[in-house]
N, C-alpha and C positions, 0 to 999 in steps of 0.2 A: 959678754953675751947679754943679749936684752930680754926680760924676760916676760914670755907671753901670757902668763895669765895677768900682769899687772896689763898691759893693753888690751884684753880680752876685757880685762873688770874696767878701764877707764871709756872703753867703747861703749860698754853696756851702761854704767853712769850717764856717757853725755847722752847716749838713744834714750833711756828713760829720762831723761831732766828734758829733752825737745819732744819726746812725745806729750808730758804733761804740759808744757806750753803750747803746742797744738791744741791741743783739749781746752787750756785757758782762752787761747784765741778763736776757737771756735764757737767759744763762749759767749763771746762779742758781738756775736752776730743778734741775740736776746737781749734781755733786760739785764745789766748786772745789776746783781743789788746795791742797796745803799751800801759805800763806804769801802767800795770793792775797785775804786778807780786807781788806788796808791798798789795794791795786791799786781793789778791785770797792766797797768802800765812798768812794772817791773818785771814781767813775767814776758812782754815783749821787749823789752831790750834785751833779756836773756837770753832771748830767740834770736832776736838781732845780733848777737853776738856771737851764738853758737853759729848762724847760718854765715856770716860776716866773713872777711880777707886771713881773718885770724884762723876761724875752722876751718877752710879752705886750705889754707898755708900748712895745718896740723895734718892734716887728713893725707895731702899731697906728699909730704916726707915722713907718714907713717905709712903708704902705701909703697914707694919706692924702698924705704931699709926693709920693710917686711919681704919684699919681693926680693932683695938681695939676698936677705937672710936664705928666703925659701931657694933661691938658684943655688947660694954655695952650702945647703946643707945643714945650718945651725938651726934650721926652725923645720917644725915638722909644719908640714902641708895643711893642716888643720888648724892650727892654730892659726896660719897666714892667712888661709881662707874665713876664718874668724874676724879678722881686723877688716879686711876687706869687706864682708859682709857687712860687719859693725857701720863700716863712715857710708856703705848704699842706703843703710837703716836711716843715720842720722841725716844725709841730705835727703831722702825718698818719704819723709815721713809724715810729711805736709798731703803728701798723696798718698801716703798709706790710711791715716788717718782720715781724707774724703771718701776714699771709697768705703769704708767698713761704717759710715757716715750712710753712703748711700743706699749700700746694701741693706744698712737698717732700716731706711725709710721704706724700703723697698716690700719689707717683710709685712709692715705694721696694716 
């Protein structure tokens, strides 16, 4: 049996590692500062990598065993809707990320 808090924690990892890459790339759109170009050009290939055929590939055969798991019974409901939730975060979060963007400007 596989077990769901370790995919609940490595979901939350990779959402937290591409939301701050969002945030670095957002960043780019300003002045980075000096000495900030070796930082922000690694911080887009991370991104490039998270978002890339690899998280795709990961995301797509953690969605299908969770679903299995969840049809014959070994996982409870919640934690399957957990993972699931988890990889909308991680590909949605380029656009979760604008909006809460825009909604700020929106305020100011």
């Amino acid at each position: 049996m596989l077990f769901p808090g370790k995919f609940r924690a490595a979901v939350a990892t990779l959402s937290s590692i591409y939301l701050w890459a969002g945030v670095a790339q957002a960043q780019e759109l300003g002045a980075d500062p000096a000495g900030s170009g070796v930082i922000v050009s690694a911080v887009n290939w991370l991104q490039g990598t998270l978002l890339g055929t690899v998280a795709t590939v990961v995301a797509v055969i953690a969605v299908a065993a969770v679903g299995l798991m969840m049809l014959t019974g070994r996982i409870n409901w919640r934690y399957g809707a957990t993972v699931i939730l988890g990889c909308f975060i991680l590909f949605g979060a380029a656009s979760i990320v604008a909006g809460i963007q825009s909604t700020a400007q929106l305020g100011q």
